[in-house]
C-alpha positions in Angstrom: 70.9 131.7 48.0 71.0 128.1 49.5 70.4 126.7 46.1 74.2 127.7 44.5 72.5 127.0 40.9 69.6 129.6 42.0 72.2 132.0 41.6 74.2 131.3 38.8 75.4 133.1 35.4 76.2 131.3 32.8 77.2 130.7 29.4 75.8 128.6 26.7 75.5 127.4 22.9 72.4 129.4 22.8 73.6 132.4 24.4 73.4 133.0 28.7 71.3 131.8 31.5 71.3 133.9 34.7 69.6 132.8 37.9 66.5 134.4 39.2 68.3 134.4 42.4 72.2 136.4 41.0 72.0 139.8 42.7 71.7 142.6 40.3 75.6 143.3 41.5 76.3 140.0 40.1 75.0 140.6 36.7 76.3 144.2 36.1 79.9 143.0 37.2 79.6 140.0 35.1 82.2 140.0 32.4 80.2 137.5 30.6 77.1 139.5 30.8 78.7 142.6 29.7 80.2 141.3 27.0 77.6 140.3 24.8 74.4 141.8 27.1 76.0 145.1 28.2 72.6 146.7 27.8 71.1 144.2 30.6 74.2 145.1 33.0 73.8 148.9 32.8 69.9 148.6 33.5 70.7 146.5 36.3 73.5 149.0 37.9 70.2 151.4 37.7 68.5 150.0 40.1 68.2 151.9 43.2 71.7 152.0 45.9 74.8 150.0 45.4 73.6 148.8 48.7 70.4 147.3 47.6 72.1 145.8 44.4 74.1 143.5 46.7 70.7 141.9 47.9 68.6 142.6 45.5 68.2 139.5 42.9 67.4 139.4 39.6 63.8 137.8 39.9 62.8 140.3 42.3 63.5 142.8 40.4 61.8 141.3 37.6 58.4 140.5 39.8 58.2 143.5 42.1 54.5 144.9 42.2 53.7 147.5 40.5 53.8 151.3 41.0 50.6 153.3 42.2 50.4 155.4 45.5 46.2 154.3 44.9 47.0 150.8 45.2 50.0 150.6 47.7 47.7 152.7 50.4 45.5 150.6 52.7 42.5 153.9 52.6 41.5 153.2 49.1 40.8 149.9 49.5 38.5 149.6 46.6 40.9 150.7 43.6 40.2 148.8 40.6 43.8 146.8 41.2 42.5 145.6 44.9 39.6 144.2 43.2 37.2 147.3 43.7 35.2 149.4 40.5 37.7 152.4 40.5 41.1 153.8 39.5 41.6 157.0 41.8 44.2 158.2 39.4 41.7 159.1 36.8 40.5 162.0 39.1 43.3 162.1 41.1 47.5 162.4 41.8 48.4 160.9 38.0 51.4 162.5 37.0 53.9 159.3 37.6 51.0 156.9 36.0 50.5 154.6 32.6 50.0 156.9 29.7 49.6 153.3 27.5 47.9 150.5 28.3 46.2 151.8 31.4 42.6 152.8 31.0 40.9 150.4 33.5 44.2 151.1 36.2 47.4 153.3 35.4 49.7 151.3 37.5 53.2 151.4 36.0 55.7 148.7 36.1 58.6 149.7 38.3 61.5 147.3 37.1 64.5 148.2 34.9 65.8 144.8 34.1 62.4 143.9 32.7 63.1 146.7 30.4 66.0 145.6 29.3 65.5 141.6 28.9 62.8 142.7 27.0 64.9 144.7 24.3 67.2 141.4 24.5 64.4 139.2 23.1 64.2 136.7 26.7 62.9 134.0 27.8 61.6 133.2 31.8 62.3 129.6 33.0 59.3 129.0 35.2 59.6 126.0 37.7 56.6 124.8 39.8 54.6 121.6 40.6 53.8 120.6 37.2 56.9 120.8 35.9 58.9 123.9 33.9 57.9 125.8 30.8 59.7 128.5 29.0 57.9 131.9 28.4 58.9 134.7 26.5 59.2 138.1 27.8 56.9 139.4 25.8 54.2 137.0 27.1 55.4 136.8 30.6 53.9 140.0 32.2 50.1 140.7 32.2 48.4 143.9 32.0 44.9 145.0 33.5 43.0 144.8 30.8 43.9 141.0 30.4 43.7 140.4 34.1 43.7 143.3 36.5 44.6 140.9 39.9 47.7 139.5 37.8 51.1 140.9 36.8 52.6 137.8 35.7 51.9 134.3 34.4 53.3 132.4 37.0 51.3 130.8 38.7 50.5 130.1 43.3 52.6 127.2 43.0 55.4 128.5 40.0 58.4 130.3 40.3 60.8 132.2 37.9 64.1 130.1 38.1 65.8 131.7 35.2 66.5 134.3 32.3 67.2 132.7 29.2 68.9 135.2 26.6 69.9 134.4 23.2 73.4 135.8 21.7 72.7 139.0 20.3 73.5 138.9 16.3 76.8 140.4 15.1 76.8 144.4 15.6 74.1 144.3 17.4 73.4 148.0 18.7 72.2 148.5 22.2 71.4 151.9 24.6 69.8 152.3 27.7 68.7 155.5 29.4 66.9 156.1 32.9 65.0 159.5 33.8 65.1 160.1 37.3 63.3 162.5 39.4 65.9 162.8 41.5 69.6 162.0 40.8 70.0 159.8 43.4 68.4 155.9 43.1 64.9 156.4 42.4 62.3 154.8 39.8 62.2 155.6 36.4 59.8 158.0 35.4 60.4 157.1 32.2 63.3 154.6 31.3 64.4 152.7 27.3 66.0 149.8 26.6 67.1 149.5 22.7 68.3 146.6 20.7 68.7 146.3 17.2 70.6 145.6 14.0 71.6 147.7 11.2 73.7 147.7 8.1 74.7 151.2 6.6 72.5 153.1 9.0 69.7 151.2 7.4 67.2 149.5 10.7 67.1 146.0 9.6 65.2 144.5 12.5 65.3 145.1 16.7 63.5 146.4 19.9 62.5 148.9 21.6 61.2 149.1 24.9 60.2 151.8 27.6 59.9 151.3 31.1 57.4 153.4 33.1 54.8 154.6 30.8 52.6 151.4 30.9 51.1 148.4 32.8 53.7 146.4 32.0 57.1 147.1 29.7 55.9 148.5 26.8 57.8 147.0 23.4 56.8 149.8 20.9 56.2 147.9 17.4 54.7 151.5 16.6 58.2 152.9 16.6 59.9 150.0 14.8 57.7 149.5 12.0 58.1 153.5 11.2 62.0 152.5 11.4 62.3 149.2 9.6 63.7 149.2 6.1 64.9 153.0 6.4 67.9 155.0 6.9 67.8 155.6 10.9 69.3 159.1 10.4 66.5 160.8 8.6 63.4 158.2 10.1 64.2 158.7 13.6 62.6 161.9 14.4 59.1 160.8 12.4 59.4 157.1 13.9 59.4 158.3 17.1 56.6 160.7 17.2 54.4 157.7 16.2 54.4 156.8 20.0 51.7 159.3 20.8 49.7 157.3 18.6 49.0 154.9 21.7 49.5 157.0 24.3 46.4 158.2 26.5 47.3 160.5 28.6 46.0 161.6 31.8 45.4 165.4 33.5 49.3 165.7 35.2 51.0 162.7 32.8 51.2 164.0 29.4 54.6 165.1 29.6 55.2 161.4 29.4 54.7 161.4 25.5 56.6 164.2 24.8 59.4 162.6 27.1 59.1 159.1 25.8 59.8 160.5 22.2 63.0 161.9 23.6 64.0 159.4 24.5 63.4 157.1 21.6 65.4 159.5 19.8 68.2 159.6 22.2 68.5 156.2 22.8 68.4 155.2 19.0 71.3 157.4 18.1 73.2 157.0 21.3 73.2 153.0 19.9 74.3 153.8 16.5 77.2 156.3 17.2 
């Protein structure tokens, strides 16, 4: 980057700042960010080639359009995302499409770090004409059904400058797991990002997150309010069938659910061990 400061990982009082412009090498070989973020710097060395992570930046990664071979295609020009009046993967190739959130368009969000930052509880410094605003992660991506020709808030004339992440609290437990079609570098098909706190294998409070099963990354409250308050051990496998309770899915996609639970499962007690 010609900005040095574009690039930069820091810390602070408050926790870390990392440029929208570090490479995702730079954060997974950060010692700072795997110190206290670890979960951020294995979703980030999941990202596609070793080769790719050298260039690729953190706020690409982040802002990369979404996933759909309806909407990526020039011949069906008038899916519901390029402003037409229909989702071809309703009646069509579904199988790698939303099973949450969709139901105007079943885009998926490709990104892992989202996923991840997500989990962590961050924040987006967005920098434009009019000044700079912080937005949380949880408000910072928007689905179709809130505006189908947006993925994000920024705005024409705004750009993401940095990733704000607060220090975790002590024994904090964190997991990440990516399915793959293909063990090589590939999109998720289904990824999870986990975060949370416990005391005596009691959940006390945290995240969890999935990555291609929605619009956008999908934190799933369902899953944590089943979990909150209890011993993780005997919740876990009724906490996280509770995530079919929001999936709708497709004709090829409904594997997703059962995969998705699997992986809430997986990830939960992969954190606590």
């Amino acid at each position: 980057s010609a900005i040095p400061e574009f690039a930069t990982i820091s810390r602070v009082s408050t926790g870390l700042r990392v440029g929208a412009g570090a490479t995702l090498s730079a954060v997974n070989e950060s010692a700072d960010v795997k110190a206290s973020w670890g979960l951020l710097a294995e979703a980030a060395n999941s990202v596609a080639s070793t080769l790719i992570r050298n260039f690729a930046t953190l706020g690409g990664n982040i802002n990369q359009r979404p996933r759909c071979w309806y909407f990526r295609v020039e011949q069906f020009s008038d899916c519901y995302k390029r402003g037409g009046d229909f989702c071809f993967a309703v009646t069509g190739k579904n199988a790698y499409h939303a099973i949450i959130g969709g139901e105007l368009c079943y885009i998926v969000h490709p990104s892992d770090v989202a996923v991840a930052l997500l989990a962590l509880n961050a924040n987006a410094k967005v920098v434009g004409s009019g000044g700079q605003r912080d937005v949380a992660f949880d408000k910072y991506f928007v689905g179709p059904r809130e505006d189908v020709m947006s993925e994000t808030v920024l705005k024409a004339d705004e750009i993401l400058a940095e990733v704000q992440l607060p220090t975790p609290a002590a024994n904090t437990r964190m997991a990440w797991i990516k399915i793959k079609d293909r063990q090589v570098y590939d999109f998720a098909v289904t990824s999870i990002a986990v975060a949370f706190t416990e005391e005596g294998g009691v959940w006390k409070d945290g995240r969890i997150v999935l990555g291609g099963v929605s619009p956008v990354p999908f934190r799933a409250t369902v899953v944590e309010e089943a979990l909150k308050g209890k011993k993780i051990a005997d919740s876990i496998d009724s906490a996280a069938q509770r995530i079919a309770s929001v999936a709708r899915p497709m004709s090829e996609n409904a594997y997703k659910v059962t995969l998705a639970q699997v992986l809430i499962k997986q990830a939960v007690l992969k954190a606590l061990a």
